[in-house]
C-alpha positions as CSV (number, residue, x, y, z in Angstrom):
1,X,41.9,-36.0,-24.1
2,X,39.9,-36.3,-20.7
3,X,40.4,-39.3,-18.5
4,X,37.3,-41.0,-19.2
5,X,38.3,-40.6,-23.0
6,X,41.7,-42.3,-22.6
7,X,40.2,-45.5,-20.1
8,X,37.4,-46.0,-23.2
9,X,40.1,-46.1,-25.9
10,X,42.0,-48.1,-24.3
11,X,39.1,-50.7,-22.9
12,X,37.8,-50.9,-27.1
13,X,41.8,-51.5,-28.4
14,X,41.6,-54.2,-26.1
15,X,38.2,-55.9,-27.0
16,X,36.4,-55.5,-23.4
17,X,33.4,-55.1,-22.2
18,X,32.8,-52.5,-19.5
19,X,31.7,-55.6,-17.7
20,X,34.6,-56.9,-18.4
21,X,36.5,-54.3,-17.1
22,X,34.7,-54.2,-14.1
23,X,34.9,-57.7,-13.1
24,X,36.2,-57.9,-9.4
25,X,37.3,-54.6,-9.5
26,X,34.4,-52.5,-9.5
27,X,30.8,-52.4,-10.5
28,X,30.0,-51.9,-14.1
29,X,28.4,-48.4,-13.3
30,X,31.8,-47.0,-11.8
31,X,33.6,-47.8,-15.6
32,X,30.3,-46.4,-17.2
33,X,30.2,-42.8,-15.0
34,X,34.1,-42.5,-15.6
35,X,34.0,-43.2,-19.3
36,X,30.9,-40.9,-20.2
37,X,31.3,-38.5,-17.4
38,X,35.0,-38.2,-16.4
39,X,34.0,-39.1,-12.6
40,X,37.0,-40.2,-10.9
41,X,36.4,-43.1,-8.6
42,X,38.9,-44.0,-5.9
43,X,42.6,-43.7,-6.0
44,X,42.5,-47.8,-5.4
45,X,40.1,-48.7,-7.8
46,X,41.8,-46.9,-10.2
47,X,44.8,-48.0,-9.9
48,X,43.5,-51.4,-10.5
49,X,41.7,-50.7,-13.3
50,X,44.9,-49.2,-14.7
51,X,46.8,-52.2,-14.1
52,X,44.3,-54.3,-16.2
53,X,44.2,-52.2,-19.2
54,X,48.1,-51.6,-18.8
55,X,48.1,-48.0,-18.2
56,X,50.3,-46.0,-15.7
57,X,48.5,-43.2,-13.6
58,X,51.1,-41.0,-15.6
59,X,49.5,-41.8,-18.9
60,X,45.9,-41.5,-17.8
61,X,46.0,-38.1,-15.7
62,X,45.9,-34.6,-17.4
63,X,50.0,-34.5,-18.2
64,X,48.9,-37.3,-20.8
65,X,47.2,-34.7,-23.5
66,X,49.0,-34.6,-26.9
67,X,48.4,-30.9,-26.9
68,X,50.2,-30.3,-23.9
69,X,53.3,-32.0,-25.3
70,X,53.3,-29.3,-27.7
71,X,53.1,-26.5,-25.4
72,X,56.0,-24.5,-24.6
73,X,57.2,-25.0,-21.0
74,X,59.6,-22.1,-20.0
75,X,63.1,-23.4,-19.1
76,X,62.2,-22.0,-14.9
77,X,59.2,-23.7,-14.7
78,X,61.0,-26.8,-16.2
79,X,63.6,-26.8,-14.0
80,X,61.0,-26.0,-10.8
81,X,58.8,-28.8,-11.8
82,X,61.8,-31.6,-11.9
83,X,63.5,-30.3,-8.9
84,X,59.8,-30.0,-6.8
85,X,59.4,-33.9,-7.5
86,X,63.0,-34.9,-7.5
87,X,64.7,-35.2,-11.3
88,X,67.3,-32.8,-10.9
89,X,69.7,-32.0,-8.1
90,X,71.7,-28.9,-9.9
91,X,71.0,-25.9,-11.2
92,X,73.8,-24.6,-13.1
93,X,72.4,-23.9,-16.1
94,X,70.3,-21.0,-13.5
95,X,71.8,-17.2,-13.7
96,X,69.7,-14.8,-12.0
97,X,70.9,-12.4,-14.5
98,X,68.6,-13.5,-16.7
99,X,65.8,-13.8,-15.0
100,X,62.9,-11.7,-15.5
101,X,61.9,-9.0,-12.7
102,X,58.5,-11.3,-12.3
103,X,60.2,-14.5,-12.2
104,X,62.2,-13.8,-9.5
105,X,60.3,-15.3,-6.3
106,X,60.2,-18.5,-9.1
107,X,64.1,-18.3,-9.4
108,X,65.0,-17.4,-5.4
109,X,62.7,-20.8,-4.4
110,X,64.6,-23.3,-6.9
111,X,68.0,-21.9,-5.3
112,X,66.3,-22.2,-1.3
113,X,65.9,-25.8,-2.4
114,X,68.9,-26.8,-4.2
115,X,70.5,-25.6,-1.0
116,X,68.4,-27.3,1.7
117,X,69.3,-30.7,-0.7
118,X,72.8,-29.5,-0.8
119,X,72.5,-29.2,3.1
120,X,73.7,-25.6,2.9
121,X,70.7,-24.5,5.2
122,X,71.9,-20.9,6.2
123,X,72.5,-20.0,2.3
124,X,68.7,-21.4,1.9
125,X,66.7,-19.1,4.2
126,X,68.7,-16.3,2.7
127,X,67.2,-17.4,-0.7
128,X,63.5,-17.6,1.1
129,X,63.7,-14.1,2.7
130,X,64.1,-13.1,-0.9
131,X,61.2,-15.0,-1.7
132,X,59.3,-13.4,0.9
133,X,60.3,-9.6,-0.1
134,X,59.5,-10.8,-4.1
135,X,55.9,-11.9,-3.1
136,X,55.3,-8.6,-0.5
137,X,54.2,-11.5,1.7
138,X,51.3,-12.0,-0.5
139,X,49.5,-15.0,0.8
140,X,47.8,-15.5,-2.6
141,X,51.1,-15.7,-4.2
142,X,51.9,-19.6,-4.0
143,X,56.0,-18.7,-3.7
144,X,55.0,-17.0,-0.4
145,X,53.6,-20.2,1.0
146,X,56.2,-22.6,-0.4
147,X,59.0,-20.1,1.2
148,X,57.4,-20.6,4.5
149,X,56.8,-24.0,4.1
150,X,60.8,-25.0,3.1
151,X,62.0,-22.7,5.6
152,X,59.9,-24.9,8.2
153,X,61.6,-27.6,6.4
154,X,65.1,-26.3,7.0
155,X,64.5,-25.7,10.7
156,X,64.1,-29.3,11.1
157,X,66.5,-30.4,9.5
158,X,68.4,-28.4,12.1
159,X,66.4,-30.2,14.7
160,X,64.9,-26.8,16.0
161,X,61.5,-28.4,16.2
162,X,59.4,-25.0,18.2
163,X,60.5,-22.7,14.9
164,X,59.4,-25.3,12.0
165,X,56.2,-25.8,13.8
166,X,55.7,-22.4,13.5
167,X,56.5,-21.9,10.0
168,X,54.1,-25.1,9.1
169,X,51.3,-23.7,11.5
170,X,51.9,-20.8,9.1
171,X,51.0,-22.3,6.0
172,X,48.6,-24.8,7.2
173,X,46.9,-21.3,8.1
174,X,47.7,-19.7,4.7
175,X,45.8,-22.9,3.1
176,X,42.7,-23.0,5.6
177,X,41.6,-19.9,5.3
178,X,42.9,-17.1,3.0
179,X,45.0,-18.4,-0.6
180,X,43.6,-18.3,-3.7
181,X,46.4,-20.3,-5.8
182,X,44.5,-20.3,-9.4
183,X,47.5,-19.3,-10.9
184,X,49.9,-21.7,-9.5
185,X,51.1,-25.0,-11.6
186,X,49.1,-28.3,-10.3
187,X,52.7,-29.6,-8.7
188,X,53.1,-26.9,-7.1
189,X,50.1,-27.0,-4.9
190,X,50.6,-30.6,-4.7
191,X,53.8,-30.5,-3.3
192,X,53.3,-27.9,-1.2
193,X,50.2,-30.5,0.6
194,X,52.9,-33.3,0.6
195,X,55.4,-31.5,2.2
196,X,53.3,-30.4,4.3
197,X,51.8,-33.5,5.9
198,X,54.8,-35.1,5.8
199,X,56.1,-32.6,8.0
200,X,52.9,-32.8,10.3
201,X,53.5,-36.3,10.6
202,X,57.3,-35.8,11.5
203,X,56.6,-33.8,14.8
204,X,53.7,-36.4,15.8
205,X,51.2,-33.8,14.5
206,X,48.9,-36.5,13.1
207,X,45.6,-34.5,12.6
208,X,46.7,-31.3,11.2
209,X,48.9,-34.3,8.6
210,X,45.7,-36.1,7.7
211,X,44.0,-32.6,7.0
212,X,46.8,-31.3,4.8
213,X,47.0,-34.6,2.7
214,X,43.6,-35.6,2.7
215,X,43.3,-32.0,1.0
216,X,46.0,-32.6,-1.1
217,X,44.6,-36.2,-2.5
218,X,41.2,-34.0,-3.4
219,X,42.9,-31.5,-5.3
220,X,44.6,-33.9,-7.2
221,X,41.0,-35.7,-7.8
222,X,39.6,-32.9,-8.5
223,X,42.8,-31.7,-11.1
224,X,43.7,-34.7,-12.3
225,X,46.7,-35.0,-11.7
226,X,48.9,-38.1,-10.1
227,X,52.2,-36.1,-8.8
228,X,53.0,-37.3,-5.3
229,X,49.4,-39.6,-5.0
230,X,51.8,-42.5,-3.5
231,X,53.4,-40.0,-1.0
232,X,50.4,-39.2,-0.2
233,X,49.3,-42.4,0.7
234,X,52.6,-43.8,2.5
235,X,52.2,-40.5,5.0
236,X,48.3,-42.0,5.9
237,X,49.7,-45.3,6.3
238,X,52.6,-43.8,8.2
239,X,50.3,-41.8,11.2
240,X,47.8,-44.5,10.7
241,X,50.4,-47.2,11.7
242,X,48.4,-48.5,14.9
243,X,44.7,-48.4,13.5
244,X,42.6,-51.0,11.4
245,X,43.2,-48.1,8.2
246,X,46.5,-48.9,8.5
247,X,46.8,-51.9,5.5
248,X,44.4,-50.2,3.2
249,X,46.8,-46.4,3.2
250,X,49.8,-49.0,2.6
251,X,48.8,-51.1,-0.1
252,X,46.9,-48.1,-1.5
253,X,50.2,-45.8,-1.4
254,X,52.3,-49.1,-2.8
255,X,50.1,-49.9,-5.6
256,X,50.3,-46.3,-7.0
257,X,54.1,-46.4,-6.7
258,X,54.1,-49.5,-8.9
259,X,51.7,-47.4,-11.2
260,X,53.8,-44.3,-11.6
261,X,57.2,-46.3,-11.7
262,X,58.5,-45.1,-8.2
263,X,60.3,-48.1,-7.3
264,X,62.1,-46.6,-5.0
265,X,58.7,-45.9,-2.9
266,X,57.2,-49.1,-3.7
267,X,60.3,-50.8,-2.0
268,X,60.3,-48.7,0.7
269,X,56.6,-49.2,1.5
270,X,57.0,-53.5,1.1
271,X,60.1,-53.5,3.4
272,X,57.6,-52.3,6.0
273,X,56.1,-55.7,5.7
């Protein structure tokens, strides 16, 4: 089912009106456009109009398909996907003996970040050269720019702030102007756009952080898809602290934690006052 198909079921099972719907939240035009022609409006009127129909964002984004329930998920991309937006912290289930000669770069960038959580950051850029020789430095391959992208990461965690700029200039470089990641998995692209203007925003780099996520909210407009929306959002808020945008990225980025059930966000984002 398409998003337009799942806010119209829902709307009818409830016995309202588009009107009704709409009421000070939206004209009805917006609820007629994304009912008959999928057209996503904005993150924050969305997230209103879940919250009157008693949807999450989770429910009403592509993940939400019956058919995709059914699909086999290989155990590697599983375990990828949970660690990427923070479900697992282990991997011992993970032996590289059996993992396939393709799957490798996959396998070396779970380990990378299991270590840089573990705070075992020399073991983790060993793991991300590997990634690097796997991918040939292939800037099409999305485990090429996630290996430079963590190994920016671990270089600030070590404080050396000169190297991890260069390793984010790389892939904020990488995404400007040559990738093609077609065949990489929606949360994959996503996070690597979070991570990457969080990072931005870190060393005081506040445009090149508002490019990366503002790219990163319109691929996840464009895909459908609600992973890391609220972190999005808290990182505007965050580099917008001293402008008039500033209220509007924060309640934005804590209504869509409320939304996806990220309490731990949401009560991040409120303590901020």
């Amino acid at each position: 089912m398409l998003l337009g198909y799942v806010i119209h079921d829902k709307r009818r099972s409830l016995n309202l009106t588009q009107k009704d719907l709409a009421k000070n939240l939206c004209n009805q035009n917006t609820i007629s456009k994304l009912e008959k022609h999928n057209d996503t409006p904005q993150i924050n009127v969305l997230v209103k109009i879940c919250k009157r129909l008693d949807l999450t964002l989770n429910q009403i984004f592509s993940d939400f398909s019956d058919d995709y329930q059914k699909e086999k998920v290989s155990v590697l991309d599983d375990i990828e996907k949970n660690i990427l937006v923070g479900n697992l912290s282990d991997s011992n289930k993970l032996i590289e003996k059996d993992i396939r000669e393709e799957d490798k770069a996959q396998f070396h960038l779970i380990e990378a970040i299991l270590d840089l959580k573990s705070d075992k950051l020399e073991d983790a850029l060993f793991n991300l050269d590997k990634v690097n020789l796997e991918t040939k430095m292939d800037v099409n391959n999305i485990y090429d720019a996630l290996a430079f992208l963590v190994k920016g990461l671990v270089y600030l965690e070590k404080n050396n702030n000169d190297v991890s700029n260069h390793y984010f200039e790389t892939v904020y470089n990488i995404v400007k102007n040559y990738h093609d990641f077609s065949k990489a998995k929606g949360f994959e692209v996503l996070y690597l756009y979070k991570e990457l203007g969080s990072a931005f925003a870190k060393l005081g780099r506040n445009e090149l952080s508002a490019i990366a996520v503002h790219l990163g909210i319109e691929i996840a407009r464009k895909t459908e898809e609600s992973y890391f929306l609220d972190e999005f959002y808290r990182t505007l808020a965050m580099i917008n602290f001293n402008s008039e945008s500033y209220y509007t990225y924060k309640n934005i980025a804590y209504y869509t934690a409320l939304a996806l059930q990220h309490d731990k966000i949401a009560n991040e984002i409120k303590s901020w006052g």
